[in-house]
C-alpha positions in Angstrom: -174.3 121.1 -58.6 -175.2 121.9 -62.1 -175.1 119.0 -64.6 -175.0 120.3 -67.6 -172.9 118.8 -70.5 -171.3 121.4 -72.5 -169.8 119.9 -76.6 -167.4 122.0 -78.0 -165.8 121.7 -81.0 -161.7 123.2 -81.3 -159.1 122.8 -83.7 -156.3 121.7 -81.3 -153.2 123.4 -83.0 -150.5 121.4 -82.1 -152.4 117.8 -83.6 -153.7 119.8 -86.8 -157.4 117.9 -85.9 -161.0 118.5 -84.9 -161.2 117.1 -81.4 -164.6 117.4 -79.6 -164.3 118.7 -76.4 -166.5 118.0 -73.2 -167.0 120.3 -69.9 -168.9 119.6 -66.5 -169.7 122.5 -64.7 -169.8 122.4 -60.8 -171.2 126.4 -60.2 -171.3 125.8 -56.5 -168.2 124.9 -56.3 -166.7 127.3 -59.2 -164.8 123.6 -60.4 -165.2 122.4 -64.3 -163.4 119.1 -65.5 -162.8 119.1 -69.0 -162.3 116.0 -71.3 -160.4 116.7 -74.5 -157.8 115.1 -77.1 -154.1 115.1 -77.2 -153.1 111.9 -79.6 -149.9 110.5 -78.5 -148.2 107.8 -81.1 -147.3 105.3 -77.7 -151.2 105.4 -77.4 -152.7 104.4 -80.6 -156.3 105.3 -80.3 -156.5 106.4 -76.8 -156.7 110.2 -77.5 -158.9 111.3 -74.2 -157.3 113.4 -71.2 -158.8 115.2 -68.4 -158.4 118.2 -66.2 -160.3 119.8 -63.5 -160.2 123.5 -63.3 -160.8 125.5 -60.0 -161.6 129.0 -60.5 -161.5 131.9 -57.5 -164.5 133.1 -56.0 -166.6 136.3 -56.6 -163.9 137.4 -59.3 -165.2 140.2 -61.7 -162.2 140.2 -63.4 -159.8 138.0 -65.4 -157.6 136.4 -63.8 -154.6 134.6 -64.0 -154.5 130.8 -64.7 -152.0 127.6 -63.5 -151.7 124.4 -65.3 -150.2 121.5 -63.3 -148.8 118.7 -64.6 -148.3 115.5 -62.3 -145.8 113.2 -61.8 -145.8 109.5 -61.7 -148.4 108.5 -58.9 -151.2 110.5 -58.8 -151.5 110.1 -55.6 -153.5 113.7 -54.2 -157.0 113.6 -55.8 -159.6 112.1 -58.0 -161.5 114.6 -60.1 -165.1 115.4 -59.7 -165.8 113.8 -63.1 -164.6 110.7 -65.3 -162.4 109.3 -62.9 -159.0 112.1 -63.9 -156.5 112.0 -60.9 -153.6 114.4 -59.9 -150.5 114.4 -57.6 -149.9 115.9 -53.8 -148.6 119.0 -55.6 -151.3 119.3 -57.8 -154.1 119.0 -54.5 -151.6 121.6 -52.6 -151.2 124.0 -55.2 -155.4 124.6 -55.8 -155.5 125.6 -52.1 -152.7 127.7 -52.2 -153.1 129.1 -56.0 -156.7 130.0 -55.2 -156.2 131.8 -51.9 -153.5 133.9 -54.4 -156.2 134.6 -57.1 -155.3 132.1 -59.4 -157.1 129.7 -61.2 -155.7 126.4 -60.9 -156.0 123.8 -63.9 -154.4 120.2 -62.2 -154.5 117.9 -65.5 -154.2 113.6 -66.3 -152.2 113.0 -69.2 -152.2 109.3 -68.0 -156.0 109.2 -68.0 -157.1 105.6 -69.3 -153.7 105.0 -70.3 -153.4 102.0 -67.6 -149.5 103.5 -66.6 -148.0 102.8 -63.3 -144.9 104.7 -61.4 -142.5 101.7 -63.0 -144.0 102.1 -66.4 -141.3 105.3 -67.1 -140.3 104.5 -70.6 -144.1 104.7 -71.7 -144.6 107.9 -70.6 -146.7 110.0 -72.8 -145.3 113.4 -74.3 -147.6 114.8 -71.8 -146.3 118.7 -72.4 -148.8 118.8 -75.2 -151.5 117.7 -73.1 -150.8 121.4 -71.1 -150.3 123.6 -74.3 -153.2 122.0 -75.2 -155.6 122.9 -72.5 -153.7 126.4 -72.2 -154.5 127.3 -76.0 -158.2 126.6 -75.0 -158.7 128.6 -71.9 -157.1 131.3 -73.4 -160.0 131.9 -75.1 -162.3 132.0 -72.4 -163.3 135.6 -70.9 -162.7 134.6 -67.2 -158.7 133.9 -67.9 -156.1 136.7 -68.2 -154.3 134.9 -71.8 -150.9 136.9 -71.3 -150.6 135.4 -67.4 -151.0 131.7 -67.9 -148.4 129.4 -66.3 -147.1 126.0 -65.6 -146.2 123.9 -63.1 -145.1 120.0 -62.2 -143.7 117.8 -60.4 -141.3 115.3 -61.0 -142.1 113.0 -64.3 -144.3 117.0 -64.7 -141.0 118.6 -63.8 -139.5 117.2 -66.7 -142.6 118.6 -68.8 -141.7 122.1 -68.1 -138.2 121.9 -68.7 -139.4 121.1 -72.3 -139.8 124.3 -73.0 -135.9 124.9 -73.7 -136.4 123.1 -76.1 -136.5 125.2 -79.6 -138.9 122.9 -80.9 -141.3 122.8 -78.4 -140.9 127.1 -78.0 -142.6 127.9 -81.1 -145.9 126.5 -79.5 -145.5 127.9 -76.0 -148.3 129.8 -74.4 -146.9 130.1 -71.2 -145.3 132.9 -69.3 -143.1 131.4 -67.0 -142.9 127.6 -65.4 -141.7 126.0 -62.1 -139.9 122.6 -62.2 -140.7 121.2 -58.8 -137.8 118.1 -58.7 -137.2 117.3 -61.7 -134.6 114.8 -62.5 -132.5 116.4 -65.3 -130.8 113.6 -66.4 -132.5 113.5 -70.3 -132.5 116.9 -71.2 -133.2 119.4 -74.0 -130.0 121.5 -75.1 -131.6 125.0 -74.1 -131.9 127.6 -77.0 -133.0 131.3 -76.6 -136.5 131.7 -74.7 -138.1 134.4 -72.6 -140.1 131.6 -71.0 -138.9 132.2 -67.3 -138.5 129.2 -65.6 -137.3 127.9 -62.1 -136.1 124.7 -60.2 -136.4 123.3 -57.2 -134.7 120.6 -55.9 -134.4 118.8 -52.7 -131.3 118.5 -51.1 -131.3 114.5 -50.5 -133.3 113.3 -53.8 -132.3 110.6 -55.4 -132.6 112.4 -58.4 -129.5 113.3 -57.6 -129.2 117.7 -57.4 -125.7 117.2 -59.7 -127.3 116.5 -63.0 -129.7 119.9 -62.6 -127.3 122.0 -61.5 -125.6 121.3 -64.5 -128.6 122.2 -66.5 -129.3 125.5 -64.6 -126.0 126.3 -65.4 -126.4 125.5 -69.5 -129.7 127.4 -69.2 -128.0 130.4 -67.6 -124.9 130.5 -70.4 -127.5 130.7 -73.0 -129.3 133.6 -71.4 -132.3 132.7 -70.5 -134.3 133.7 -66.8 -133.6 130.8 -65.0 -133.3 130.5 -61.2 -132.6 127.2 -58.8 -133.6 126.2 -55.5 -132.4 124.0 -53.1 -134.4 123.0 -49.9 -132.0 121.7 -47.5 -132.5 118.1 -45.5 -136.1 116.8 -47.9 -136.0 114.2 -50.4 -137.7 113.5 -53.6 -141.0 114.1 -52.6 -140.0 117.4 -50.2 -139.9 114.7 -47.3 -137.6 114.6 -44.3 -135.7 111.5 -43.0 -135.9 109.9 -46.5 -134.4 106.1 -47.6 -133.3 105.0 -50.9 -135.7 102.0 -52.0 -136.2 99.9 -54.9 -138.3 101.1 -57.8 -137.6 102.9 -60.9 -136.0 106.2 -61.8 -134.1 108.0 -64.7 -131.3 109.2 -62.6 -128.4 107.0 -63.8 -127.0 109.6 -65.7 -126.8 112.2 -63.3 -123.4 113.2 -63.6 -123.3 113.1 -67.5 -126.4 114.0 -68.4 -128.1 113.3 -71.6 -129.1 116.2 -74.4 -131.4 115.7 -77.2 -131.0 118.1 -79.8 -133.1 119.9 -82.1 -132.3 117.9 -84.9 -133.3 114.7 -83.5 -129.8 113.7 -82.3 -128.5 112.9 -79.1 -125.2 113.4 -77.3 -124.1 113.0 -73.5 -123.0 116.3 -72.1 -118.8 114.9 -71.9 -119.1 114.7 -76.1 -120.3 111.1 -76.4 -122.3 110.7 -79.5 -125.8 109.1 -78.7 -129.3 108.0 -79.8 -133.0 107.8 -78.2 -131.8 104.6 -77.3 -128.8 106.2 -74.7 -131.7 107.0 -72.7 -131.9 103.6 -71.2 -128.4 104.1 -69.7 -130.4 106.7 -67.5 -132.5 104.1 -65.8 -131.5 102.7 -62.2 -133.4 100.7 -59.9 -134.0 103.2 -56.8 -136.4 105.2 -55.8 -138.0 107.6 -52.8 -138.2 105.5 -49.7 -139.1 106.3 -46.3 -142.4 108.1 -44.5 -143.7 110.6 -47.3 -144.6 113.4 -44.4 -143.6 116.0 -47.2 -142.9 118.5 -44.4 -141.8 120.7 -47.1 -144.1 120.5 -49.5 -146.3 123.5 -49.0 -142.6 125.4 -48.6 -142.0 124.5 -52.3 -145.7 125.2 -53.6 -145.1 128.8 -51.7 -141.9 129.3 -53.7 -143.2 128.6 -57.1 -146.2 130.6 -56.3 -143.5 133.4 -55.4 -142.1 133.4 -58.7 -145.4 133.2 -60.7 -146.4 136.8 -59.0 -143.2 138.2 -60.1 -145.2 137.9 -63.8 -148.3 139.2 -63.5 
């Protein structure tokens, strides 16, 4: 294990700031976790995230590099430094990204940020948090910059889905992204991208498959490479056999979904006239129940992993 403590210093283009950047290197293990700053205005003054990158072995040449965003529970890992976590997607996915030739980058956007699963409305803007991290390891000689992709699940789902959004384009490093379950129910309305992107969806989630089918289909019209999965008989969380609990989730709007436009507005997709406050109508009280055996899970990670090879 080698210990040493790498500063950098990296003008992180989407903040406009100097942000100091940290990196622990674990050579035996080909793993770094990096600690860097994304500022987000719901977290006055708590600027640090993390990520923990796994690289291939015995690679001479570039290669090809994954992000991962998680959902809400972080409930597959703890990184190897400063306490970052990821999801069961994220975990998978290094296995299975690595065994492809990827490097996998799994990252925390709710690192000291004290959020919990029911904490939804305080979610941080994390997309940023990825383009952030992608900006900086394209620079680095061991990443392939024009093959760098995204991934994630759920509440990270919704994350790559940003990218239809005009705004968010302009500052897109990213090839191509996999939604893995998404809900869809607060969306952006898509403009022109060649950002390819797919969803899957479980065929029994409570975020109900209605409210992105909708949204595949608005993607489609507008011409962009979109396609949609359904895995038959899983849940939420690729389970079978799943229940409908209590908790929280933002699929109240599922068969009207909500659209945030470029210019700030909002409108529901049948014409009604909204604001950032309409997405409040979106919250029920359900959520994933039942034994989280995610039978399917791996089946999913294989699928986005699929697609990711058709751009390299």
């Amino acid at each position: 294990m080698n210990k040493i403590l790498t500063l950098l210093t990296i003008l992180l283009l989407s903040t406009n700031a100097l942000s100091e950047i940290e990196i622990k290197n674990f050579k035996k293990k080909n793993i770094e976790v990096i600690k860097f700053q994304v500022p987000d205005r719901k977290f006055p003054g708590k600027n640090d995230v993390v990520a923990q990158i796994h690289f291939p072995k015995k690679k001479s040449t570039k290669v090809p590099l994954i992000i991962h965003q998680h959902g809400s529970s972080r409930d597959g890992m703890k990184f190897k430094k400063w306490g970052g976590r990821t999801d069961e997607w994220g975990k998978r996915l290094i296995k299975a990204g690595l065994d492809r030739g990827y490097a996998v980058a799994v990252v925390d956007a709710f690192y000291k940020r004290k959020l919990q699963p029911q904490n939804k409305s305080k979610f941080p803007n994390a997309v940023f948090v990825s383009i952030n991290l992608a900006r900086i390891y394209s620079q680095d000689k061991r990443i392939e910059k024009s093959q760098i992709f995204f991934t994630g699940f759920s509440y990270g789902a919704s994350q790559v889905l940003k990218f239809q959004d005009a705004r968010i384009q302009s500052q897109n490093p990213f090839k191509a992204g996999v939604a893995g379950e998404p809900g869809c129910n607060i969306v952006s309305n898509p403009a022109k991208t060649n950002f390819a992107t797919m969803i899957i969806k479980g065929e029994e989630s409570h975020y109900y498959p209605i409210a992105c089918e909708n949204y595949y289909k608005m993607i489609k019209e507008v011409g962009n490479k979109i396609e949609y999965i359904s895995i038959p008989k899983v849940n939420h969380f690729f389970s079978l056999n799943g229940k409908i609990s209590k908790g929280v989730a933002v699929n109240g709007c599922s068969k009207n979904i909500l659209i945030r436009y470029a210019d700030g507005s909002f409108k529901f997709q049948d014409g009604t006239q909204s604001d950032r406050r309409g997405r409040f109508k979106c919250f029920t009280k359900e959520a994933a129940g039942g034994e989280k055996n995610r039978a399917k899970l791996d089946h999913a990670i294989a699928l986005s992993l699929n697609f990711f090879d058709k751009y390299r």
